[in-house]
C-alpha positions in Angstrom: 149.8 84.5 88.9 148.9 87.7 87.2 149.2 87.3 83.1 149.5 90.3 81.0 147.9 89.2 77.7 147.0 93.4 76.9 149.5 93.1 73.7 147.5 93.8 70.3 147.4 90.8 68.0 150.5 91.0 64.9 150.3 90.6 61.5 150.0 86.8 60.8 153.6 85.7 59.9 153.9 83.8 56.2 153.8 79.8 56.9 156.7 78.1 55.0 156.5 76.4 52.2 157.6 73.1 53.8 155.4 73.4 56.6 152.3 74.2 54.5 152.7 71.4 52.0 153.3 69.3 55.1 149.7 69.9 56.8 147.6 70.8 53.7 144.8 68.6 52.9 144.6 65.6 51.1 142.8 67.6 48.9 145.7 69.6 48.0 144.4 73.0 48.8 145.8 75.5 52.1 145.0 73.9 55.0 141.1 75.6 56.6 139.1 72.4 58.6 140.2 69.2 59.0 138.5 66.4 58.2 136.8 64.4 61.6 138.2 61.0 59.7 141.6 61.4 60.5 142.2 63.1 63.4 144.8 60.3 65.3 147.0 61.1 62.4 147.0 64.7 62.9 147.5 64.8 66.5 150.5 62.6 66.2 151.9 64.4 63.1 151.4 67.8 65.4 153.2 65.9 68.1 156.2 64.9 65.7 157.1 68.4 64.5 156.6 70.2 67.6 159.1 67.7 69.6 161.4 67.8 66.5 161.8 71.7 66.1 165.1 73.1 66.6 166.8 70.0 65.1 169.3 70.1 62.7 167.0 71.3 59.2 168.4 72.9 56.1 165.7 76.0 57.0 166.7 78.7 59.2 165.4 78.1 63.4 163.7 81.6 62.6 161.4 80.5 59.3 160.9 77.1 61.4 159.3 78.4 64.0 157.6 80.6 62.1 155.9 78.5 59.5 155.5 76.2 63.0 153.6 78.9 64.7 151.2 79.4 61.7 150.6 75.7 61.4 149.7 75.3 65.3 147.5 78.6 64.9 145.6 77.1 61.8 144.8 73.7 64.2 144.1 75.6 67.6 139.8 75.7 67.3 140.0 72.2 66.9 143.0 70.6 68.8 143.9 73.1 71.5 143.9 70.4 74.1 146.3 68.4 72.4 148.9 71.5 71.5 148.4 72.6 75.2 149.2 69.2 76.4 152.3 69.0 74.0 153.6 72.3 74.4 153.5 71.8 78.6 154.9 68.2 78.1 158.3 69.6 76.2 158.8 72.4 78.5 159.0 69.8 81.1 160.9 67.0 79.4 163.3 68.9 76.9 165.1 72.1 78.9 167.9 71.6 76.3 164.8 73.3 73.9 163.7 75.9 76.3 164.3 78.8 74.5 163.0 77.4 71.1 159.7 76.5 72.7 159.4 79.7 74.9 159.8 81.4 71.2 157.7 79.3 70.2 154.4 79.6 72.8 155.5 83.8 72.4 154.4 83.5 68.3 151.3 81.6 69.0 150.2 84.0 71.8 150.7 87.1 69.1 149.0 85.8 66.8 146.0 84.0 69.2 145.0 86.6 71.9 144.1 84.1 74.4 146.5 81.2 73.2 149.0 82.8 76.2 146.7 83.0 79.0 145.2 79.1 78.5 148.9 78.1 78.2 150.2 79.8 81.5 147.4 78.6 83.1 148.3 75.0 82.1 151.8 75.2 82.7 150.8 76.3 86.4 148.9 73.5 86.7 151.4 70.9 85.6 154.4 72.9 88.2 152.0 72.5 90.9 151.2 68.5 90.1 155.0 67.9 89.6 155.7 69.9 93.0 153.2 67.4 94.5 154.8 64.3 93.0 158.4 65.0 94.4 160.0 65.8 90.6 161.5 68.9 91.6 163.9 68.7 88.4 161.4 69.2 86.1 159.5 72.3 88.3 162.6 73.6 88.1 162.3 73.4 84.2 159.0 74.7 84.3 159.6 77.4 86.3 162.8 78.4 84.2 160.1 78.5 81.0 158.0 80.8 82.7 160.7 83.0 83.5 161.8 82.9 79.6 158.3 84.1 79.0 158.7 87.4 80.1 161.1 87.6 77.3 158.6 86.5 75.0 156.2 89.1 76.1 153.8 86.5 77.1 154.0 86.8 81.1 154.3 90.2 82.6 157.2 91.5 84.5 155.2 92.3 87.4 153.4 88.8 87.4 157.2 86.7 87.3 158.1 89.5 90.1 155.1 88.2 92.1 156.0 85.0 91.8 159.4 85.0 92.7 158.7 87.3 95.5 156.0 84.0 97.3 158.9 81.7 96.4 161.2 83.2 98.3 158.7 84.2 101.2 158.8 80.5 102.1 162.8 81.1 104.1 160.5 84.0 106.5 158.7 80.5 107.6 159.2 79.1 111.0 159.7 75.8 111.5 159.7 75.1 107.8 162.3 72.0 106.9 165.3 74.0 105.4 165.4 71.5 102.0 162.2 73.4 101.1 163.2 76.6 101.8 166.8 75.6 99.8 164.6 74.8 96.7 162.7 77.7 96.7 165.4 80.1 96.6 167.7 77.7 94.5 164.8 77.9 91.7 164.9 81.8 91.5 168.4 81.8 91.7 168.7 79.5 88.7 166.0 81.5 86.5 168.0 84.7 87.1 170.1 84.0 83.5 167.0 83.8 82.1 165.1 86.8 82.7 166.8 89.0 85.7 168.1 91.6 82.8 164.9 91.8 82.2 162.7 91.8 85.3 165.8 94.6 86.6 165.2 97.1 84.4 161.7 96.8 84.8 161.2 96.2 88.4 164.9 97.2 90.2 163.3 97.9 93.8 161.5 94.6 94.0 164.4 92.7 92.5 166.6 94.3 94.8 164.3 92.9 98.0 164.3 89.7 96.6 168.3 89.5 96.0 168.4 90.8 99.7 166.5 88.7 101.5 168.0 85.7 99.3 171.6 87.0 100.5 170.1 87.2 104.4 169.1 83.3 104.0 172.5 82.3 103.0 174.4 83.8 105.0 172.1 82.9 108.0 172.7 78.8 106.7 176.2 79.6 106.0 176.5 80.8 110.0 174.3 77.6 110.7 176.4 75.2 109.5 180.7 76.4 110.3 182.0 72.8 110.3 186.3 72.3 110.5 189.0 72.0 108.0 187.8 68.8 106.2 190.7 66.2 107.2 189.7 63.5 104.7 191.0 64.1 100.8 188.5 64.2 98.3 189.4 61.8 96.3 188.5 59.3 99.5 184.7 61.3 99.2 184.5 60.5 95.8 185.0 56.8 95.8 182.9 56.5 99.0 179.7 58.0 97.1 180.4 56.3 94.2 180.2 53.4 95.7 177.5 54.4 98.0 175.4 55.5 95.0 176.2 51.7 93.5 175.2 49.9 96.8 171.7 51.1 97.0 169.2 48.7 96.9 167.3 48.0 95.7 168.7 49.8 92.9 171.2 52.1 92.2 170.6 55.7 91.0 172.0 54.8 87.3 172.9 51.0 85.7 176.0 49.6 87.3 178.3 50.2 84.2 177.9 53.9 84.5 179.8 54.0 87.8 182.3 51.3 86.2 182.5 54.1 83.6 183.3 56.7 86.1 185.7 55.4 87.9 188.0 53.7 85.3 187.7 57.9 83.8 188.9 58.9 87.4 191.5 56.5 87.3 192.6 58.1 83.6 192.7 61.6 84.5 194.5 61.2 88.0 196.4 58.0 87.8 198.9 59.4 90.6 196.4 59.5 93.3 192.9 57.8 92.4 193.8 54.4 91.9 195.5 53.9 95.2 192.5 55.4 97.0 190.1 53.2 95.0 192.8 50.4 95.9 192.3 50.8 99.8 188.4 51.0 99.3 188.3 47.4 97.6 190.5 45.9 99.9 188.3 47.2 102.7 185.3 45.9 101.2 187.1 42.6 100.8 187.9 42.6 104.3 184.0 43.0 105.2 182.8 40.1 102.4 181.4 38.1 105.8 178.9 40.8 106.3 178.0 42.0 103.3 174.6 41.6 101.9 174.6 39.6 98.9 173.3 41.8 96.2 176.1 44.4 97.0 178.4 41.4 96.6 177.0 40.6 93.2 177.6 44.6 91.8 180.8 44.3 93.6 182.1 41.5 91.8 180.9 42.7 88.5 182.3 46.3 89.3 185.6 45.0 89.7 186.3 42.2 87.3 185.2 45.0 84.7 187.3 47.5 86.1 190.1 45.1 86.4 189.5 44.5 82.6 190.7 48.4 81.8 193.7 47.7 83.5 195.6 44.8 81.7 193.8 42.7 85.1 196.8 44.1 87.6 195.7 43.2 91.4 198.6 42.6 94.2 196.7 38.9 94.7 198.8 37.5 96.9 197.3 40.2 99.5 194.0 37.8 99.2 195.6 34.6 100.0 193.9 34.2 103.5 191.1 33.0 101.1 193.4 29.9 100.2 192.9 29.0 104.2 188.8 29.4 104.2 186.2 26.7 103.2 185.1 27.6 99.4 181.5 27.7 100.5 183.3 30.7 102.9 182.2 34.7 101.6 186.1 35.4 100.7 186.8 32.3 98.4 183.8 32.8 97.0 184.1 36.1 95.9 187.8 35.4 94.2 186.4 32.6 92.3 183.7 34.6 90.8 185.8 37.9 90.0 187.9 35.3 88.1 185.1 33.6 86.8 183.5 37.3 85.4 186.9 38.1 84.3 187.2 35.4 82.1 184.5 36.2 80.2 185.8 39.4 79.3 189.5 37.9 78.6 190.3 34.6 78.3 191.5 31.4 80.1 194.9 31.1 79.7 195.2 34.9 80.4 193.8 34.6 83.3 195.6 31.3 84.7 198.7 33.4 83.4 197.7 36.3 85.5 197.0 34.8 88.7 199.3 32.9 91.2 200.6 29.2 91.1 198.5 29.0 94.7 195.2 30.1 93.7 194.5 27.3 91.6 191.8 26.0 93.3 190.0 29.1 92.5 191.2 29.6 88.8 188.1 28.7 87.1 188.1 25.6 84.7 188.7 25.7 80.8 185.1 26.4 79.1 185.4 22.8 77.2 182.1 21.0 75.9 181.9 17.6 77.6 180.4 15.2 75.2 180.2 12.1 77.3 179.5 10.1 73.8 183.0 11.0 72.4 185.5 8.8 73.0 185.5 4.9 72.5 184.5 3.7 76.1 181.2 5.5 75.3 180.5 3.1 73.1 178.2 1.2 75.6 176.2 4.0 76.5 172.7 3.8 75.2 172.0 5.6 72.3 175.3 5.8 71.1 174.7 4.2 67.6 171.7 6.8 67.0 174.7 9.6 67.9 177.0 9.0 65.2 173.8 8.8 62.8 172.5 12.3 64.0 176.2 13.7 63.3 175.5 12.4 60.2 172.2 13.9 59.4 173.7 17.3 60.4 176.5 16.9 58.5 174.4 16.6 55.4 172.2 19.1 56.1 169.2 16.7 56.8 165.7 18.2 57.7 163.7 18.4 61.1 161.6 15.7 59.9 164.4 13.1 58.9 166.3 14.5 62.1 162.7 12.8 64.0 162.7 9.8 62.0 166.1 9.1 62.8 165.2 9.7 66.8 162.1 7.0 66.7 164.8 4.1 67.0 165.9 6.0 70.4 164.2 3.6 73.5 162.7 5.1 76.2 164.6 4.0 79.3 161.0 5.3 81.4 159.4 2.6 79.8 159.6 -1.2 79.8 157.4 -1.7 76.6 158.4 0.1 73.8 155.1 -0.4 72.1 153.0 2.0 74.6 156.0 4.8 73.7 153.8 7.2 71.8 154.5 10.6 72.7 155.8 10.1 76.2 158.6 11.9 77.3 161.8 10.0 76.5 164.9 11.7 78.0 167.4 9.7 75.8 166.1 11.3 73.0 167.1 14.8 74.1 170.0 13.3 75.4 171.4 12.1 72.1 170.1 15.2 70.0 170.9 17.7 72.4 174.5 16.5 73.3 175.2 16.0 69.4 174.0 19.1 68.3 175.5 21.0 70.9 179.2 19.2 70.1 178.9 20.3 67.0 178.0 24.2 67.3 180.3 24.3 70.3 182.8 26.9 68.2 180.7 29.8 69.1 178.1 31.6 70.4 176.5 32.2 67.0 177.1 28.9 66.1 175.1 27.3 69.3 172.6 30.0 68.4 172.2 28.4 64.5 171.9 25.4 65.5 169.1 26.1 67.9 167.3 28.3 65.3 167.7 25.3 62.9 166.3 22.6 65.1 163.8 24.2 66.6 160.8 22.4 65.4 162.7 18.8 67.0 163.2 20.7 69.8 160.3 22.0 70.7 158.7 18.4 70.2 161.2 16.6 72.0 160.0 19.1 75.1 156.7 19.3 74.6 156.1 18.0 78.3 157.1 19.8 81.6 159.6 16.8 82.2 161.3 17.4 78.6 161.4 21.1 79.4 163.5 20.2 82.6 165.5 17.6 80.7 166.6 19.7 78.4 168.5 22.8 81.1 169.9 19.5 82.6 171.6 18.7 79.5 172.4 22.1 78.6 174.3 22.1 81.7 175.8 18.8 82.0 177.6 19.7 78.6 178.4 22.9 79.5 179.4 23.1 83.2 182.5 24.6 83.1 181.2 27.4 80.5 178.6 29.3 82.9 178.2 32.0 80.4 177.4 29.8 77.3 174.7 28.1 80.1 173.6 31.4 80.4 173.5 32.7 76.7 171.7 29.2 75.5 169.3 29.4 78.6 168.2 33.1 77.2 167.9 32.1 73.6 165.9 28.8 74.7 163.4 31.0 76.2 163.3 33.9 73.6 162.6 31.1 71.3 159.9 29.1 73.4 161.6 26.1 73.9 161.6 26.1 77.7 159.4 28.5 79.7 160.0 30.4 82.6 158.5 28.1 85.1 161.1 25.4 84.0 164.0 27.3 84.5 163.0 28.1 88.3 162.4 24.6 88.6 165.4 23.4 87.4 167.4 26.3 89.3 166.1 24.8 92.8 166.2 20.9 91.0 168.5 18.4 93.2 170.6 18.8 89.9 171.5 22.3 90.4 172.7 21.8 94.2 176.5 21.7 93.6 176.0 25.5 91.9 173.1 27.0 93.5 174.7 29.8 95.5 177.1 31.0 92.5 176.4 34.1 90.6 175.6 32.7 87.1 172.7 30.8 88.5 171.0 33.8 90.1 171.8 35.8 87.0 169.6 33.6 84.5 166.8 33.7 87.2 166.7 37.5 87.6 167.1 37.2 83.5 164.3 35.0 83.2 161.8 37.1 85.4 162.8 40.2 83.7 161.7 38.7 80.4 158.8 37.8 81.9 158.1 41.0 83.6 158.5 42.7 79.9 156.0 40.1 78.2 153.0 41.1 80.5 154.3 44.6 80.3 154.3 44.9 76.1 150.9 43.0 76.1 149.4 45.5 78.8 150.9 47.9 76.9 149.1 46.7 73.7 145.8 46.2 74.9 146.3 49.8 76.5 147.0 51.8 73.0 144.3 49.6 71.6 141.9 50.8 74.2 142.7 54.7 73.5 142.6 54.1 69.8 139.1 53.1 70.2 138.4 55.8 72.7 139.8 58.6 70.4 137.2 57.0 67.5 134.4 57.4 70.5 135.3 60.9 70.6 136.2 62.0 67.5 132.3 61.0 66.5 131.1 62.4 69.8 132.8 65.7 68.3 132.1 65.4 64.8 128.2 64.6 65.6 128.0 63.4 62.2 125.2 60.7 61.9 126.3 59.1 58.7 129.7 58.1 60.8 127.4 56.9 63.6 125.8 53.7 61.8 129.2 53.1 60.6 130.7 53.4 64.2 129.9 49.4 64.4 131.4 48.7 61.5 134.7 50.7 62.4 134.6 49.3 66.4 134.0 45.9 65.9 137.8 44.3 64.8 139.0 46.9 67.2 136.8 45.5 70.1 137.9 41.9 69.4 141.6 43.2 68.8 141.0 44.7 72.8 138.9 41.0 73.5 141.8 38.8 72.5 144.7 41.2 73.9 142.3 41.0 77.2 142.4 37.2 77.1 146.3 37.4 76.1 147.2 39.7 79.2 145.4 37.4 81.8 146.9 34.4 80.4 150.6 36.1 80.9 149.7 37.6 84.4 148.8 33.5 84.8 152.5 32.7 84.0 153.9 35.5 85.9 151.6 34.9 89.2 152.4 30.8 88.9 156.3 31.8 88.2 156.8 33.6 91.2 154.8 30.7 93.3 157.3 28.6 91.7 160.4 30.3 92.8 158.9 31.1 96.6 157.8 28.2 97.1 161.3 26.4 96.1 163.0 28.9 98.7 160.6 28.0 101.3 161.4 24.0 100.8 164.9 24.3 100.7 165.3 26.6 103.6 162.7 24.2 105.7 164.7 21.4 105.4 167.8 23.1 106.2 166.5 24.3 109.6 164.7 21.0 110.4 168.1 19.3 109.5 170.1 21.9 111.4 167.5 21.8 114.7 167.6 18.3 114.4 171.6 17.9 114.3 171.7 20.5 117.0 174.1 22.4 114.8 174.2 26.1 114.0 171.8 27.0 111.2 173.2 30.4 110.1 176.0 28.9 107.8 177.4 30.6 104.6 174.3 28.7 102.3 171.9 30.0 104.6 173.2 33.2 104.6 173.3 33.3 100.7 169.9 31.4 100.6 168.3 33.8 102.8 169.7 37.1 101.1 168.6 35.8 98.1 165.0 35.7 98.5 165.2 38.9 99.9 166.7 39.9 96.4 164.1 38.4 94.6 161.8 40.4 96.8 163.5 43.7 96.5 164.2 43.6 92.3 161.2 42.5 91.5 159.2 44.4 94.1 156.7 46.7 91.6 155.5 43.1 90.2 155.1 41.1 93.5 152.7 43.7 95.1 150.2 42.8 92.8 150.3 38.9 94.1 150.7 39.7 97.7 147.3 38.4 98.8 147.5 35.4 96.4 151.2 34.8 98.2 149.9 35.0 101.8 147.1 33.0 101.7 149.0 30.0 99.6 152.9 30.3 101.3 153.6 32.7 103.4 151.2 31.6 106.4 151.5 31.6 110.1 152.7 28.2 110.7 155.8 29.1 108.3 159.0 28.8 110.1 159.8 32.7 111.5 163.1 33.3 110.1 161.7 32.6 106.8 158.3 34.8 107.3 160.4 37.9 109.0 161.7 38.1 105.1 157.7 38.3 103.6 157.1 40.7 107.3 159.9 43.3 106.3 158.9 43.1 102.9 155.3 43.4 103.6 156.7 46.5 105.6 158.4 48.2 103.0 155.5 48.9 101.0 153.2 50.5 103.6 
């Protein structure tokens, strides 16, 4: 692109008072050359008030950008990088601010002759690296900034005429795919408010050819494409792309609540014709439950148990009572119980027994009671009993951790035959009693549970200091909470934010024996996907540490390189050395995590491979059909576990292939690993 940077320099413009004060020196006098020791601090102070002009500020926009200007201009011969970089990175990222920023870039290029023709240049640069990386959004923000430009007197007329003129040259193309040719002409078309006063008065007879030829493309496309009356009502389009857009895996466009959002609105504003429409679209997804993969069943579910949440819960049930004929373990039963299941945790029980019909009972979930199988009289003869009521006790007065232990060393271990060899064995009674009790007692509430836990946590975390306590301790959880799947859920989470159970027991116990009864419904497979998502984000903060500590110490690196002061260079050891072992234990800290992470998802593939083994052996073996409703679920959801977490398991594909997902694996089982391995050619 030509760039018309002819225009004789202006009078420097008066920096504000606030702005000045805000990048003098320490020493207190007007800002001239900054000092090489703190350079971090002014990059990231430039970086604050550039991204935070044009907010709401008791100055005037005008004196802003002014003082602004004058500021940037003073720090140019020494940070011109950085207030490039900036300047290219807003334009891109904050549209809402395009006009301040163009204003902006035009007051810096009066005032630095060259400041125009470097930022252009960059701004090129970054449209044709965005074009290249498929974020045609954002080129279309940076083209719409250049285009503002030639307001700003920093691009000529001419130049922006040039360039619109090879934009829309691309539709005189042959064979050229007609999306391309749609963009190009889309992104003059939506400059035009911008600049095309401008660029008319200045060049009419070339804006005219463009606005020609643009007319010619459309109404060729337009001849193209003559299609019939539309027979289907809108309304029927708009549910079928919202849900189409909800549906896509491996995941949707936007978070599941946004489209929950939009269509309990849609409901709002046309409650005459919407809500039947959406009506007929859930009852035919309902009718297609048997082939429907299983992640689109899980958003499914939680779509419409909140949506049925905005509406006082109203369904025509008795439609769905062919599910009353079907096997539980059958797609259609299922489904009811867990829309009823999700609903009650955003009512209540007795509203939802009230709600439903006499017939569904089977499927009405069951009261969210504690069962504290030490609470009535015939539990009397269970061991441990006595050291129960004393732990009530101890809680009761407000005893400590360590009188809570002392209390817990009369508990036998029912592993062991000789009590004197205890030490620090795992004893599962012991978690058993403590656990139970304290649990009983913080059973109000969620905040109450979540005291408790936070109160205990040093017996805790001794009483599952081994891998087998770790397990013990979900099974316990559970057992007392079984017909609360939320509160399993919400202690599960807390018990790993805290560190009393890791990640690799919760996929253990998930696949445990234990955990059989319960393994296909939808709370299980919601605290695994929850517990490799918190460990996803671990490895990803530490990365994320050691990586600012690595740029830290390469800015120091520079910032000496630049100043090419030698009394700063015997110092540099001095100044690197925490910083190096800062980046030496972070090092050691990522690879430990990536340890945990690698080893929890050999854990949960490995469990999936057993389990579905042995139900194909035991099917081929019975001569029965394998491809029953827990092998569908089974099978869907490893390919879930491959799809959601995909970005993470790439990087343990080899390690996965060599250890589990070999040749002699059974094939229906490796096709899943094939397809995936597929996916990311």
């Amino acid at each position: 692109m030509m760039i018309d940077l002819s225009l004789p320099p202006v009078t420097r413009l008066n920096v504000t008072e606030l702005l000045l004060t805000a990048f003098q020196s320490q020493g207190g006098q007007p800002h001239k050359r900054r000092r090489t020791s703190e350079p971090i601090e002014i990059e990231d102070r430039l970086e604050s008030l550039i991204c935070r002009v044009g907010e709401k500020s008791t100055s005037s926009l005008e004196s802003n950008l002014e003082g602004l200007a004058g500021v940037l201009e003073a720090d140019l011969p020494n940070y011109k990088n950085k207030i490039l970089r900036i300047l290219c990175t807003v334009a891109r990222l904050l549209p809402e601010k395009l006009t301040v920023y163009s204003t902006l870039v035009g007051l810096l290029n009066a005032r630095n002759y060259n400041f125009g023709g470097e930022f252009v240049e960059s701004m090129i640069r970054q449209l044709k690296e965005t074009l290249k990386l498929n974020l045609y959004n954002e080129a279309l923000y940076l083209v719409r900034f250049l285009s503002d430009l030639v307001n700003c007197h920093v691009i000529a007329a001419p130049s922006m005429v040039a360039m619109f003129e090879n934009f829309v040259s691309v539709v005189q193309e042959e064979d050229g795919p007609q999306v391309r040719c749609d963009w190009y002409v889309y992104a003059v078309l939506s400059s035009l408010p911008w600049v095309g006063k401008e660029l008319y008065e200045k060049k009419d007879v070339e804006m005219e050819r463009i606005l020609n030829q643009i007319e010619s493309y459309l109404n060729a496309a337009q001849l193209l494409s003559y299609p019939g009356k539309n027979k289907i009502p809108l309304n029927y389009h708009i549910v079928e792309v919202i849900f189409g857009e909800l549906f896509q895996l491996p995941q949707p466009p936007h978070i599941d609540v946004m489209y929950t959002t939009l269509l309990i609105e849609l409901c709002k504003l046309q409650p005459g014709s919407l809500p039947q429409v959406l009506a007929q679209a859930t009852e035919m997804m309902y009718t297609r439950l048997d082939t429907m993969n299983t992640t689109c069943i899980d958003r499914f579910l939680n779509w419409f148990s909140h949506h049925l949440s905005n509406f006082q819960f109203r369904w025509s049930w008795d439609d769905w009572s062919d599910c009353l004929t079907q096997d539980l373990d059958k797609p259609k039963p299922k489904f009811v119980r867990e829309v009823l299941e999700k609903s009650m945790r955003l009512s209540y029980h007795q509203r939802i027994v009230d709600i439903v019909p006499a017939n569904f009972s089977a499927l009405i979930p069951t009261n969210p009671i504690f069962i504290y199988k030490y609470m009535d009289e015939s539990s009397s003869s269970l061991p441990g009993y006595a050291v129960t009521i004393a732990i009530s006790n101890a809680i009761i007065n407000r005893s400590s951790n360590d009188e809570i232990l002392t209390i817990l060393k009369d508990v036998p271990n029912p592993n062991q035959e000789d009590d004197d060899d205890e030490g620090d064995s795992f004893n599962p009674l012991k978690i058993d009693v403590f656990l139970q009790t304290l649990l009983h007692m913080a059973a109000k509430s969620f905040s109450h549970s979540f005291s408790a836990l936070a109160k205990f946590h040093e017996v805790l975390k001794i009483l599952t200091d081994s891998d087998e306590g770790k397990l013990h301790i979900l099974r316990v959880v559970y057992e007392a909470w079984r017909n609360h799947p939320q509160m399993i859920s919400v202690l599960i989470d807390k018990m790993i934010r805290t560190q009393i159970v890791d990640c690799a027991a919760v996929a253990n116990w998930i696949f445990s024996p234990d955990m059989a009864h319960d393994f296909t419904r939808f709370y299980v497979w919601e605290i695994l996907h929850s517990t490799v998502r918190k460990m996803n984000k671990h490895v990803q903060k530490i990365q994320k540490e050691l990586e600012t500590a690595k740029e830290k110490l390469e800015k120091q690196h520079s910032r000496r390189k630049d100043s090419g002061d030698e009394e700063e260079d015997k110092n540099s050891d001095e100044e690197d050395g925490p910083l190096e072992e800062q980046i030496e234990r972070l090092q050691e800290k990522v690879e430990s995590a990536q340890s945990e992470q690698k080893n929890l998802f050999l854990v949960i593939f490995q469990r999936f491979i057993m389990m579905l083994t042995e139900h194909l052996v035991r099917c081929e073996t019975g001569g029965v059909d394998f491809n029953t409703p827990w092998y569908k679920n089974c099978i869907e959801r490893l390919q879930q576990i491959f799809l959601m977490h995909h970005l993470t398991i790439q990087q343990y594909m080899v390690t996965l292939e060599n250890l589990l997902f070999t040749a002699e694996l059974d094939h229906h089982i490796l096709t899943v690993y094939r397809q995936f391995c597929a996916l990311q050619m």
